[in-house]
Backbone as CSV, one residue per row, in Angstrom:
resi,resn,N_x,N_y,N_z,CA_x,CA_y,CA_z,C_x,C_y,C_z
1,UNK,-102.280,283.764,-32.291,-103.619,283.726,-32.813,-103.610,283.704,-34.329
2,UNK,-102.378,283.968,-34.928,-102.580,284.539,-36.720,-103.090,285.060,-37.024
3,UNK,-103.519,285.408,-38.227,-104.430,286.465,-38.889,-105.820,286.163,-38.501
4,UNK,-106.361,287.353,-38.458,-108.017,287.621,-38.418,-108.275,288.403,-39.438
5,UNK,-108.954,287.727,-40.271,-109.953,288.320,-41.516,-110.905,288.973,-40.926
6,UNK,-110.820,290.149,-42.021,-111.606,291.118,-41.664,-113.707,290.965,-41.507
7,UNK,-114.098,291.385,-40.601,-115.216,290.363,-40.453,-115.314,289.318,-39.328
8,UNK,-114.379,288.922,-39.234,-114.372,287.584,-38.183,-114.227,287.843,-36.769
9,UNK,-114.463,287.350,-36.083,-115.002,286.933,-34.621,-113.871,286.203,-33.886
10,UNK,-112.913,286.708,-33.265,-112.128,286.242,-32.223,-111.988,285.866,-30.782
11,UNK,-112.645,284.978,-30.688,-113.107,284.754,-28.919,-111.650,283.902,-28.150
12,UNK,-111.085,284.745,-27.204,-110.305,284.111,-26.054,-110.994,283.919,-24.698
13,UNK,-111.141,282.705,-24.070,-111.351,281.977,-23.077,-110.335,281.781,-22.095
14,UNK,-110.412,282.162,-20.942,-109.179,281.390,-20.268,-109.879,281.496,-18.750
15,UNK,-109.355,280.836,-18.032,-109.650,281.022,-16.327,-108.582,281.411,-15.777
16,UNK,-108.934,282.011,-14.548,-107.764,282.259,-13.660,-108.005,281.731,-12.041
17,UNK,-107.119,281.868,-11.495,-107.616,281.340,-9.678,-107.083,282.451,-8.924
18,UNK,-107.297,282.970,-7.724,-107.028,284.090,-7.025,-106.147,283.149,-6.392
19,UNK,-105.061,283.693,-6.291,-104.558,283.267,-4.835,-105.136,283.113,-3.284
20,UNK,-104.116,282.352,-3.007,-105.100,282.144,-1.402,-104.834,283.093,-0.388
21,UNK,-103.629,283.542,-0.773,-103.895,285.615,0.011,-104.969,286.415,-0.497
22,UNK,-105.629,286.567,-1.399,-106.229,287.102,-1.699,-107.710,287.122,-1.165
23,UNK,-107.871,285.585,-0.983,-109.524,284.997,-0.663,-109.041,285.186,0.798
24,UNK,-108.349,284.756,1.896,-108.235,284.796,3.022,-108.313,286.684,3.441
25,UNK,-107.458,287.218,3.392,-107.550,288.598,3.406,-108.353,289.939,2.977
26,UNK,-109.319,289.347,2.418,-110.511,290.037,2.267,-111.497,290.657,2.993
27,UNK,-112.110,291.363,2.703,-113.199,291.899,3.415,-114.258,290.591,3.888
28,UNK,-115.387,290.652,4.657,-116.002,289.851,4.965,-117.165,289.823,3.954
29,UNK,-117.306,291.003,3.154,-118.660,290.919,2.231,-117.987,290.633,0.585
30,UNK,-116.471,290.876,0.840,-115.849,289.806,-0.555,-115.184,291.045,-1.156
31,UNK,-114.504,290.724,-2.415,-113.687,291.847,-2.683,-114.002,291.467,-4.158
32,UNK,-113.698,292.933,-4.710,-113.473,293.273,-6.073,-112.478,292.927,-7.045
33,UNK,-112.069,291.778,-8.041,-111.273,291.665,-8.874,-111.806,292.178,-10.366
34,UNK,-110.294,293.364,-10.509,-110.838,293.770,-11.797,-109.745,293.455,-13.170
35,UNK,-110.557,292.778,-14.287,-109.479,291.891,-14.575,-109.757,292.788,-16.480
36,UNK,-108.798,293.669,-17.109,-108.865,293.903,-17.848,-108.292,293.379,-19.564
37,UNK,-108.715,293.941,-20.005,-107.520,293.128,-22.063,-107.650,294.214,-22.606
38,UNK,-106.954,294.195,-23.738,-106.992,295.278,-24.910,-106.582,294.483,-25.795
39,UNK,-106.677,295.634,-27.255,-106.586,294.710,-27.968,-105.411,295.764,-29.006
40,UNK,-104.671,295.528,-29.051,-103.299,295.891,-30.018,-103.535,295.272,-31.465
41,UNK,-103.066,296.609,-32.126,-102.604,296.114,-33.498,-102.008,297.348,-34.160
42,UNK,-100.926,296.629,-34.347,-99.733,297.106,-34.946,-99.191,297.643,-34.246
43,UNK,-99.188,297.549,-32.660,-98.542,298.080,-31.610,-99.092,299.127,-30.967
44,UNK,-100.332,299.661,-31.742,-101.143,300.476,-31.400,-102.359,300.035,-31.057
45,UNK,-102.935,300.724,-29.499,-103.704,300.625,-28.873,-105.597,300.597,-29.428
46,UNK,-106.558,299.568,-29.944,-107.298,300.005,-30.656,-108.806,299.534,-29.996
47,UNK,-108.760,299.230,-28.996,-109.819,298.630,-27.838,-109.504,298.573,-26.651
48,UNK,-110.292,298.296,-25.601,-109.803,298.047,-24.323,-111.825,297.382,-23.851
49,UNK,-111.358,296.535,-23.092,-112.900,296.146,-22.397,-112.482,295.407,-20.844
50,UNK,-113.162,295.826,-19.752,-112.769,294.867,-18.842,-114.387,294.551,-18.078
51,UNK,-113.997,293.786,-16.599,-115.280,293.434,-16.130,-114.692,293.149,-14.743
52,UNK,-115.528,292.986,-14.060,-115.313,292.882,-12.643,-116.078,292.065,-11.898
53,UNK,-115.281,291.014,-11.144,-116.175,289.909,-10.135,-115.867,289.886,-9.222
54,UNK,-116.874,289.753,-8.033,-117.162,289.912,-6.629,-116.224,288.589,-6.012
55,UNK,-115.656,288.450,-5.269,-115.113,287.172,-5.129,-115.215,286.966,-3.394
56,UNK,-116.268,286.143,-2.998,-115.990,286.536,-1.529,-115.913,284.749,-0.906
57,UNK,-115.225,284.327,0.020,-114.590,283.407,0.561,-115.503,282.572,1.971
58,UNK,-116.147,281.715,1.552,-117.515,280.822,2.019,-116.459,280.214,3.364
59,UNK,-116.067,280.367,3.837,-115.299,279.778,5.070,-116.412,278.602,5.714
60,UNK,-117.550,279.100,5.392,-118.641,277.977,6.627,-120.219,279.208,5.960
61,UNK,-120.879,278.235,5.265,-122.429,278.128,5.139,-123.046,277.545,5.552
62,UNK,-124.814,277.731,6.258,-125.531,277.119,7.228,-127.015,276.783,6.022
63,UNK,-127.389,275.945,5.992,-128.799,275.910,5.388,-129.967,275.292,6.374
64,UNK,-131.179,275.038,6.448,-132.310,274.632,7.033,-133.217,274.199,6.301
65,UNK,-133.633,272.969,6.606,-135.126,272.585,5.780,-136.089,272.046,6.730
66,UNK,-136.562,272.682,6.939,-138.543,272.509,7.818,-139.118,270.977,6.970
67,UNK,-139.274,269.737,8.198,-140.016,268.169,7.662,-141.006,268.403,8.459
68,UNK,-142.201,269.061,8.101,-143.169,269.079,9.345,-143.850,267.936,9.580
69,UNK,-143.391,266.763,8.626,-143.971,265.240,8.902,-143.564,264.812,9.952
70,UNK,-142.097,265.224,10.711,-141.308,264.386,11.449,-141.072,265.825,12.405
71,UNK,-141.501,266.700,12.416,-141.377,267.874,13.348,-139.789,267.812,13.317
72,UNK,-139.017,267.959,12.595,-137.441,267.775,12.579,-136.980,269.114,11.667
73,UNK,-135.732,269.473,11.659,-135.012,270.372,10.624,-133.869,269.893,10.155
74,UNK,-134.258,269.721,8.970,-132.833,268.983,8.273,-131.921,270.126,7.953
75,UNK,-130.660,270.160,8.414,-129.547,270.918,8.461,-128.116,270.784,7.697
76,UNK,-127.403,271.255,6.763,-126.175,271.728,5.358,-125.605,272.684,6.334
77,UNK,-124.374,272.011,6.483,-123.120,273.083,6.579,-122.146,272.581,6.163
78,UNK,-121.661,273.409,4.980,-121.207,273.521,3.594,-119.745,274.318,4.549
79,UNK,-118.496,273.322,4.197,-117.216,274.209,4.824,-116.232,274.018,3.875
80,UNK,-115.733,275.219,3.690,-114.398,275.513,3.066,-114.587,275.700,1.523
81,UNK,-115.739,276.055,1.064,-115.768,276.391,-0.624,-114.647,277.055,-1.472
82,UNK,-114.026,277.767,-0.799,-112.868,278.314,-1.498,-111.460,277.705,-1.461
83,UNK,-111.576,276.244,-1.042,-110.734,275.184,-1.041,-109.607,276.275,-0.334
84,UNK,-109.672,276.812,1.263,-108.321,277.248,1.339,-107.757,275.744,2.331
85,UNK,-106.008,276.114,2.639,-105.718,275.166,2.816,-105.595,275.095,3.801
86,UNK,-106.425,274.571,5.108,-106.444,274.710,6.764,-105.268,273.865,7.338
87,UNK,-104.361,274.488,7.723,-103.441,273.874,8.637,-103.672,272.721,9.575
88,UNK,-104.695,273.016,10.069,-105.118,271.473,11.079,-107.050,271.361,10.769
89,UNK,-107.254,270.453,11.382,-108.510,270.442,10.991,-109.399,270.844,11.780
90,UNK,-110.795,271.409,10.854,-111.485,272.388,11.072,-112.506,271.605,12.537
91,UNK,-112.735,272.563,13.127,-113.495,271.941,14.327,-114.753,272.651,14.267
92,UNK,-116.123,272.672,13.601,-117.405,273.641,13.904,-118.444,273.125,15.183
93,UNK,-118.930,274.340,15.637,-119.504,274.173,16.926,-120.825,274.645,16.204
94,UNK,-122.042,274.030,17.111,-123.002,274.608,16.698,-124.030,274.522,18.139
95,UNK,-124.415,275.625,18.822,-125.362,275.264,20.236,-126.474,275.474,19.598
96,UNK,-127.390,274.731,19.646,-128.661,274.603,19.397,-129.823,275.864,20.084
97,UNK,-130.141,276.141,19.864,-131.290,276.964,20.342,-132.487,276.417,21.258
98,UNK,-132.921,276.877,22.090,-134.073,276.516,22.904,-134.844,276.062,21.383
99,UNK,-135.873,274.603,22.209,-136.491,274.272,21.350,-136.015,273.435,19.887
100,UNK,-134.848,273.527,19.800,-134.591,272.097,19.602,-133.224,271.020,19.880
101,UNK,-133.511,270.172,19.779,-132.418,268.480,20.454,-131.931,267.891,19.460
102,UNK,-131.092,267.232,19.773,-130.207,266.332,18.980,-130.614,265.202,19.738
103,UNK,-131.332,264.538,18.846,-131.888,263.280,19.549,-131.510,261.392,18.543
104,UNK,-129.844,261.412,18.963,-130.199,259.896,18.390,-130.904,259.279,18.530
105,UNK,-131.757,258.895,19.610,-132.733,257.618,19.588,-133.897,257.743,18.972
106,UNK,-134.308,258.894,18.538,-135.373,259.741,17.529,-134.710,259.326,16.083
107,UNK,-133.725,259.056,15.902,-133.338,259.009,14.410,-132.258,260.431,13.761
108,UNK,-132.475,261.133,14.799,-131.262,262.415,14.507,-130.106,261.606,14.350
109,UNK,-128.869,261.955,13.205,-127.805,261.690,13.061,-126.498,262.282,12.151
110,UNK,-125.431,262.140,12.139,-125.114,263.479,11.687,-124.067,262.644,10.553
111,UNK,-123.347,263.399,9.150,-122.955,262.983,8.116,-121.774,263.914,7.791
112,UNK,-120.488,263.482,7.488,-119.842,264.123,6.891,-119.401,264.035,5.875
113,UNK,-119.502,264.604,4.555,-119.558,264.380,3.663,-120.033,262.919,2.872
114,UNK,-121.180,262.543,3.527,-121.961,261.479,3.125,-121.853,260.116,3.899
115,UNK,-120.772,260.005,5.043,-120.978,259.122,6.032,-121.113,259.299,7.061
116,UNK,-121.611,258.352,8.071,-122.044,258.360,8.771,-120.937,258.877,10.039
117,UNK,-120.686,259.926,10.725,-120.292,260.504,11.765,-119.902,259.151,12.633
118,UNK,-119.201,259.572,13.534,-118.311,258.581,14.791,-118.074,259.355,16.058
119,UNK,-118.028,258.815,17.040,-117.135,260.073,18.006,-115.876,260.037,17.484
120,UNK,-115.104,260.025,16.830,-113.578,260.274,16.560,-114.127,261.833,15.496
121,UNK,-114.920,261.714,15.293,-115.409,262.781,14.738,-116.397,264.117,14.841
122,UNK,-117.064,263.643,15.689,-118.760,263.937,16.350,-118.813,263.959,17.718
123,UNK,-119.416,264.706,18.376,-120.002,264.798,19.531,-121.096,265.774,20.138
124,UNK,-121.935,265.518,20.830,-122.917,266.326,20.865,-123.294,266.272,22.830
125,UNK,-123.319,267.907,22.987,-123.247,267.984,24.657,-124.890,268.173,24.769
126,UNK,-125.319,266.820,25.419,-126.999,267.396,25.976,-126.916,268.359,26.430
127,UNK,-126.111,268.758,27.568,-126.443,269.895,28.568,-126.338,271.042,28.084
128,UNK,-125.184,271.485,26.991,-125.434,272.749,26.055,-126.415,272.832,25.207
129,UNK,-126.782,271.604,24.657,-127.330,271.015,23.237,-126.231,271.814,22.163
130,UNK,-124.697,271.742,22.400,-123.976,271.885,21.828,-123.601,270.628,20.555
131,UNK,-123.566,270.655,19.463,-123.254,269.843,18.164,-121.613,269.929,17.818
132,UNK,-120.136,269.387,18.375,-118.919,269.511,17.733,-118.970,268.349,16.389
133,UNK,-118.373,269.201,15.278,-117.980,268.266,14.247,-116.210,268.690,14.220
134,UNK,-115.800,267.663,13.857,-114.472,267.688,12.977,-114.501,266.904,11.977
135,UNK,-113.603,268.053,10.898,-113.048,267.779,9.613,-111.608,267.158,9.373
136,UNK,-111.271,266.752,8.040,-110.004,267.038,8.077,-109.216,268.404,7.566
137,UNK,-108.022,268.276,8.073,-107.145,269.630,7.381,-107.100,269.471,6.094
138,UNK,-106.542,270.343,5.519,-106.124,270.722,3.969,-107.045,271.608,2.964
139,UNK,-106.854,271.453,1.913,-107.859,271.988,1.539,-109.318,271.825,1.005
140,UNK,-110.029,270.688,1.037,-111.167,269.989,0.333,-112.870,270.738,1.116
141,UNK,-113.607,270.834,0.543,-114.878,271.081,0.729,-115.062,270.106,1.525
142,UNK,-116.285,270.422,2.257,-116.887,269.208,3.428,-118.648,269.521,3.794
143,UNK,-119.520,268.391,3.356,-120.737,268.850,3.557,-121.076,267.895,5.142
144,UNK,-121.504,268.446,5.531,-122.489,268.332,7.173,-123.792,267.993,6.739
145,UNK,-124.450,267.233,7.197,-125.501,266.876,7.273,-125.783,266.560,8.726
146,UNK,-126.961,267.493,9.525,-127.731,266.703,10.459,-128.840,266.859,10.671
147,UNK,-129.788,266.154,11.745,-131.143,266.691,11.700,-131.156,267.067,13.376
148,UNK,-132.325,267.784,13.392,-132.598,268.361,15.414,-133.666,268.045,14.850
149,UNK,-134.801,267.647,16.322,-135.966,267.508,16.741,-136.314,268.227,17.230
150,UNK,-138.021,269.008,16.840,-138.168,270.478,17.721,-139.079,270.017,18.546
151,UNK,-138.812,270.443,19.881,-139.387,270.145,21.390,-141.140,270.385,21.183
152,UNK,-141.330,269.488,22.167,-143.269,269.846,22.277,-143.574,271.071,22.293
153,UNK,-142.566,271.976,23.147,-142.845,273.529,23.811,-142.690,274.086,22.745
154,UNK,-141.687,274.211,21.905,-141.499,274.872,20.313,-142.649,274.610,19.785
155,UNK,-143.475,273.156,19.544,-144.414,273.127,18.571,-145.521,274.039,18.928
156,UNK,-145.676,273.906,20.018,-146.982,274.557,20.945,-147.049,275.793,21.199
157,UNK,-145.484,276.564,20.911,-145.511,277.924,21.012,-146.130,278.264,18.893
158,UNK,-145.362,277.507,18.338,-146.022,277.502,17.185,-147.179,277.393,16.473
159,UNK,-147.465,276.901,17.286,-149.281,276.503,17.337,-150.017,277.770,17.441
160,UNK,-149.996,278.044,18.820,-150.268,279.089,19.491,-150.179,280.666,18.955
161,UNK,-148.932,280.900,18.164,-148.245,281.955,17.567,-148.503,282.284,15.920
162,UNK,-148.510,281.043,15.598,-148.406,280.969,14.046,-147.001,280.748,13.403
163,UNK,-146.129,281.303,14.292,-144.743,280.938,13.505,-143.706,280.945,14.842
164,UNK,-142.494,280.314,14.270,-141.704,279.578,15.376,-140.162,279.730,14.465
165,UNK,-140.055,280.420,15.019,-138.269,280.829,14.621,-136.782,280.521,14.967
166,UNK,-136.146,279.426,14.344,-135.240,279.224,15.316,-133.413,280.081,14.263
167,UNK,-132.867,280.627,15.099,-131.683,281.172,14.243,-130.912,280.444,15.164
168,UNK,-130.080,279.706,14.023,-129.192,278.768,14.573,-127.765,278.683,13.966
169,UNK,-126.871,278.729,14.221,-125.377,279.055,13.286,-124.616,278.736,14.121
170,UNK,-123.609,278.140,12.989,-122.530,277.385,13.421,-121.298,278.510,13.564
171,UNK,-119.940,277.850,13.811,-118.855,278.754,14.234,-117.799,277.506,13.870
172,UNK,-116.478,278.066,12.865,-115.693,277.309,12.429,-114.540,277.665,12.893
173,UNK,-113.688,276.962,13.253,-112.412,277.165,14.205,-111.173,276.323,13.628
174,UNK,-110.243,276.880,12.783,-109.412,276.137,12.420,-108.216,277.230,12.227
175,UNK,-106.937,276.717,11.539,-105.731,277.580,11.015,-105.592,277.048,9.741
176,UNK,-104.715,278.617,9.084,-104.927,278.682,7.080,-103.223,278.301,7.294
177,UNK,-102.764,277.712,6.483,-101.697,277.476,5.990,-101.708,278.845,5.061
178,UNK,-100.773,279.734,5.418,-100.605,280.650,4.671,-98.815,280.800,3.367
179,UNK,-98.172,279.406,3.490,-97.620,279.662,1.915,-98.063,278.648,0.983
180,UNK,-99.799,278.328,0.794,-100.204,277.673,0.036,-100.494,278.451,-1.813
């Protein structure tokens, strides 16, 4: 660094990355990294400051958006944010809830990371109203995009009720390469 005149303002910047033991092995509500400095001079100890960040490991996020033009829910599932490195590729399930369908011929269709889904990729069980996606392995983020259609009976209980609730969540199934 060289000399610092007296008066002056010394700012160090740097990043760091947790290891991928660290993000995998965590608690489920995230863990505490506490990352401290001091500041020496002349070999003697004459500051100290640290800080602490929450660091918790997004394995699989679900989002929802209500089109009440098209009685539809546009649906984000956001996988692998903490870029770990999945041994094979990720497979998420998602069963739909009473009240709503996966309806291609309606215009429902599903996206992985911005194209258009395939069965080599996609499949969807009427009879569960089960949704399978696959990813690939390694480590990269992957956004989901799909939409469901909510049934006459959903609208009409909504009608009827005032509000219409559907909790719907996915489930991600893969293996971590653990000497990444």
């Amino acid at each position: 660094m060289g000399d610092i005149s007296p008066g002056k303002v010394q700012t160090i910047k740097f990043q760091t990355k947790p290891s991928q033991d660290i993000i995998i092995n965590q608690a489920t509500d995230g863990i505490d990294i506490l990352n401290e400095a001091a500041l020496d001079i002349s070999d003697s100890e004459v500051g100290k400051a640290s800080y602490k960040v929450k660091i918790k490991n997004d394995y699989i996020s679900k989002t929802g958006i209500y089109r009440p033009l098209y009685k539809k829910i546009d649906w984000t599932i956001t996988v692998n944010t903490s870029n770990i490195n999945f041994a094979k590729e990720a497979e998420i399930t998602d069963a739909l809830p009473d009240g709503l369908i996966f309806d291609a011929s309606n215009g429902d269709k599903v996206t992985i990371d911005g194209a258009d889904a395939d069965i080599s990729n996609f499949t969807y069980d009427s009879t569960n109203r089960k949704v399978t996606i696959k990813t690939s392995s390694g480590n990269d983020e992957h956004t989901i995009k799909f939409s469901t259609t909510i049934t006459p009976e959903a609208l009409k209980e909504a009608f009827e009720t005032g509000i219409k609730e559907f909790n719907n969540q996915a489930k991600l199934d893969t293996e971590v390469n653990s000497n990444s």
